[in-house]
C-alpha positions in Angstrom: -3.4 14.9 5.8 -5.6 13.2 8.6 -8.5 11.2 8.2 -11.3 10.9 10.8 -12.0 7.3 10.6 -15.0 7.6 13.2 -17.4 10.5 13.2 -20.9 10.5 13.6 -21.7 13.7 11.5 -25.3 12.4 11.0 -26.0 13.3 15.0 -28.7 15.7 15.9 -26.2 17.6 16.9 -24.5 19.0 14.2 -28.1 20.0 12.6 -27.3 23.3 12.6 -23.3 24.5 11.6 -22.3 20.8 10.1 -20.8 22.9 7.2 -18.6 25.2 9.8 -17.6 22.1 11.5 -16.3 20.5 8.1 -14.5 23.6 7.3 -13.0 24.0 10.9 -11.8 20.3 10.3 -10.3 20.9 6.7 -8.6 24.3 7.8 -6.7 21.9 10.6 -5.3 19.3 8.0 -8.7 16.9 8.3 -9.2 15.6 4.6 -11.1 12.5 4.8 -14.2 11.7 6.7 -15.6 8.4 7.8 -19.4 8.5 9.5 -20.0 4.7 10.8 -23.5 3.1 10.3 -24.6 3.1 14.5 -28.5 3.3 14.0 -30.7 2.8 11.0 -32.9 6.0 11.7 -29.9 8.6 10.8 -28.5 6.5 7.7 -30.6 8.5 5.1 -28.6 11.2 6.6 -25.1 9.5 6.7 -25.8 8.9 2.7 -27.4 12.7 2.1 -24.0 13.9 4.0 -21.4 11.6 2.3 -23.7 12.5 -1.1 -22.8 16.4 -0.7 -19.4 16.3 0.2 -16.8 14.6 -1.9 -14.1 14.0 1.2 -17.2 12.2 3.2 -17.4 8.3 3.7 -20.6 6.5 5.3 -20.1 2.6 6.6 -23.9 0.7 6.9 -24.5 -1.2 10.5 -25.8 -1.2 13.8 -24.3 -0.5 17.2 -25.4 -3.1 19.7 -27.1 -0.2 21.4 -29.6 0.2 18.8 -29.7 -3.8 17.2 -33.6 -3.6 18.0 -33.5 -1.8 14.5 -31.7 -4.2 12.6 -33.0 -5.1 9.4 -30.6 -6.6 7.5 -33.0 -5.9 3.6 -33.3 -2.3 4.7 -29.5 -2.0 5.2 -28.9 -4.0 1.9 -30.1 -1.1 -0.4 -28.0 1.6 1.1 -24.2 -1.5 1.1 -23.7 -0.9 -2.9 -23.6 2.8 -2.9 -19.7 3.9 -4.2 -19.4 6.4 -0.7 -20.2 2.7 1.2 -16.6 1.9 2.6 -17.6 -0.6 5.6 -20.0 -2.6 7.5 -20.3 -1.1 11.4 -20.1 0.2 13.5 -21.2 -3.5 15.2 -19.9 -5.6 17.9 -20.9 -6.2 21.8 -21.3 -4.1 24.5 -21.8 -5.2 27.9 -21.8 -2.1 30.1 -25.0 -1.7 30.4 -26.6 -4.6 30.8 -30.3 -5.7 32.8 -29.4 -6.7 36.6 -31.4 -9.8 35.9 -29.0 -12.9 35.1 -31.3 -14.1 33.2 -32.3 -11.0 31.3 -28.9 -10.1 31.0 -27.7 -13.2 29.3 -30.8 -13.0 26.9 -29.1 -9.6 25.8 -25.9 -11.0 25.0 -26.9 -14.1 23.3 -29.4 -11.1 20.9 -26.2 -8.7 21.0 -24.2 -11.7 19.4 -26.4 -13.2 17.4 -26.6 -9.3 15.4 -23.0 -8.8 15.7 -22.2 -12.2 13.7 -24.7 -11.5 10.9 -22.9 -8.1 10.4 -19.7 -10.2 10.7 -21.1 -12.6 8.1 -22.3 -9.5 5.8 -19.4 -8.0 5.4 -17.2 -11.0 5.0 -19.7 -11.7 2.1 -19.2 -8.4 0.5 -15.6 -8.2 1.4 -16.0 -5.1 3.2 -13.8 -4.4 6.2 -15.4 -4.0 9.5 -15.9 -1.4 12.0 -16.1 -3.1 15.7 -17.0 -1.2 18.8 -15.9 -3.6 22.0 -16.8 -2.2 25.7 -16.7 -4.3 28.0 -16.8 -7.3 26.0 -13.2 -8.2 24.8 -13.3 -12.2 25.2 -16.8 -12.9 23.3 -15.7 -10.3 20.8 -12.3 -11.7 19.7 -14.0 -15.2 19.9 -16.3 -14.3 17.3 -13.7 -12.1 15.3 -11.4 -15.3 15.2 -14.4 -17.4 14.2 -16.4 -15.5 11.5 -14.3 -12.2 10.3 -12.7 -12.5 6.5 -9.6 -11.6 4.9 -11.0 -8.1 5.1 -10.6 -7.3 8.5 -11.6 -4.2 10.0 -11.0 -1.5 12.7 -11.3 -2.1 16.3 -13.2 1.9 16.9 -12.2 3.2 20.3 -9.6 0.5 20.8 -10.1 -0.2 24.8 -6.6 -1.0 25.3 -7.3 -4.8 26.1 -3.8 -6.3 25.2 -5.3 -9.7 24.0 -6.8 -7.8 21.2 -3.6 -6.8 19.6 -3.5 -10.6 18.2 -6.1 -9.1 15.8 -3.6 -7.5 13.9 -2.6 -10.7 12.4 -5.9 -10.9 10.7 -5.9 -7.6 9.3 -7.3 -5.5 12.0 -6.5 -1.9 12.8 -6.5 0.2 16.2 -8.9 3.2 16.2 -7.2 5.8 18.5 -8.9 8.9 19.6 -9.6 11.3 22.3 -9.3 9.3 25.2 -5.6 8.8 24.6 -5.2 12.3 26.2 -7.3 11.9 29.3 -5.2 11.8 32.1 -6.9 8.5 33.8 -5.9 6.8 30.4 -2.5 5.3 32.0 -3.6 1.6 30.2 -3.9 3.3 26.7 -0.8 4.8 27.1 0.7 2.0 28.4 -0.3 -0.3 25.2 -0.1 2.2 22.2 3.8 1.3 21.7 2.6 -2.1 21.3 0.0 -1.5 18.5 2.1 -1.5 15.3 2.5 1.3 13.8 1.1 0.0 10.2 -2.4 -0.5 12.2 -2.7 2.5 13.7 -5.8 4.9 12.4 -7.3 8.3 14.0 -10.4 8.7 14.9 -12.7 11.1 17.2 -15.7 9.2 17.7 -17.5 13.0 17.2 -19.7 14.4 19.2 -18.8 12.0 21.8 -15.5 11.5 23.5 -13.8 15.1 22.8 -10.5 15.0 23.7 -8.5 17.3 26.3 -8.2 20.2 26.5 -11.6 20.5 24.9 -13.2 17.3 27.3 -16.8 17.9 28.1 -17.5 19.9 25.4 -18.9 18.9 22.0 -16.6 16.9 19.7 -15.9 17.5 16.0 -12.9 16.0 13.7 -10.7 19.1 13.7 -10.1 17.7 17.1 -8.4 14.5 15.2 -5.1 17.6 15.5 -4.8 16.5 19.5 -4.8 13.0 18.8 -2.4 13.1 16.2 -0.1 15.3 18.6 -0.5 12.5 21.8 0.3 9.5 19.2 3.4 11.3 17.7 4.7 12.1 21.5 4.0 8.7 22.8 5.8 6.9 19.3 8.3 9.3 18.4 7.4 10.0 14.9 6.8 13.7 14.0 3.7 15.3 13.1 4.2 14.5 9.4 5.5 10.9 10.0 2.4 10.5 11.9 -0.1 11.7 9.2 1.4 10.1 6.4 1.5 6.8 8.4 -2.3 6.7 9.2 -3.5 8.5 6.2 -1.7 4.9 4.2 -3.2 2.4 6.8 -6.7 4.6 6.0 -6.3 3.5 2.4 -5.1 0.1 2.5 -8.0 -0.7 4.6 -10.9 1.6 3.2 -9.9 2.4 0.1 -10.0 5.7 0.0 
């Protein structure tokens, strides 16, 4: 089977057919669903999701985009629940940061300061982490080297910065999804054959980030099937190699 390790199944926009998505995504061979905590005002939803359906997963945290809501108490009585496999999706992102220097550095120093606490948390519960990086590779493996636990975690969205691939040695996983198959993705491509295999995990990152030949359109995790295909042309290993690989790196790390 395949396991979407990174779907946000509590966005708006699956309001209305999330049920027809599920079963598109179990009709392709998609078993196991992970929906990563990004902002506190949909994780009622995550939990009412993961609640209904035995195959779903929820993680509790905050995507730097949305650390304005971070409230660490509020967070705390959603962490025991038994569906609760992670802490994330946290980390840094830089892309969009103010034009003002000064502004700008304000952000990161706020950006890191939330990122460790979640880093912290999780290390605490011994929970495994779920990182988004963009744009941010050097503070982020700093603090990852610094603060993460025995637990590790999964770098979501891996951004094929090579440096990061030291991270394996402290338990840390490569999220791959759709952009693997775009065709500007030439660094991807280029560093998958240097993740190892045993850290390797599928993800779609659903609704965003659809992969080709479905790219602009609305993502769901029955399109985990066209990453699975690009990672078993790019390492060799066939279809069922490749789904019995990730589907064990999915439960040594989660659990599930």
């Amino acid at each position: 089977m395949i396991v979407d390790t990174h779907c946000h199944l509590d966005d708006h926009r699956y309001d209305e057919d999330l049920e027809t998505v599920l079963q598109r995504a179990r009709e392709k061979g998609v078993k196991r669903f992970i929906i990563p905590g990004a902002d506190p005002r949909t994780l009622e939803r995550a939990v009412e999701i993961a609640q209904k359906h035995e195959d779903v997963y929820f993680a509790v945290g905050v995507h730097p985009y949305d650390m304005e809501h971070y409230d660490r108490e509020y967070l705390e009585s959603f962490v025991d629940h038994p569906k609760c496999v992670a802490i994330g999706e946290c980390g840094l992102d830089y892309y969009r940061l103010p034009e003002d220097p000064s502004e700008a550095e304000a952000e990161k120093v706020r950006q890191k300061e939330v990122f460790v606490d979640q880093i912290e948390w999780a290390k605490a519960l011994k929970k495994p982490l779920i990182v988004h990086i963009r744009e941010a590779s050097a503070d982020s493996l700093a603090l990852l080297e610094e603060h993460a636990g025995e637990e590790g975690g999964v770098l979501h969205c891996y951004n094929a910065d090579a440096t990061l691939l030291k991270l394996a040695k402290r338990n840390f996983y490569y999220g791959i999804g759709g952009v693997l198959t775009f065709k500007n993705a030439r660094k991807l491509v280029n560093v998958f054959p240097q993740i190892p295999q045993e850290k390797l995990l599928i993800e779609t990152d659903a609704p965003y980030l659809t992969p080709h030949p479905f790219r602009g359109k609305r993502n769901e995790p029955a399109y985990c099937t066209y990453v699975a295909e690009k990672m078993c042309e790019l390492s060799g290993l066939s279809r069922e190699q490749m789904e019995t690989l990730t589907t064990t790196n999915v439960q040594r790390l989660f659990s599930i």
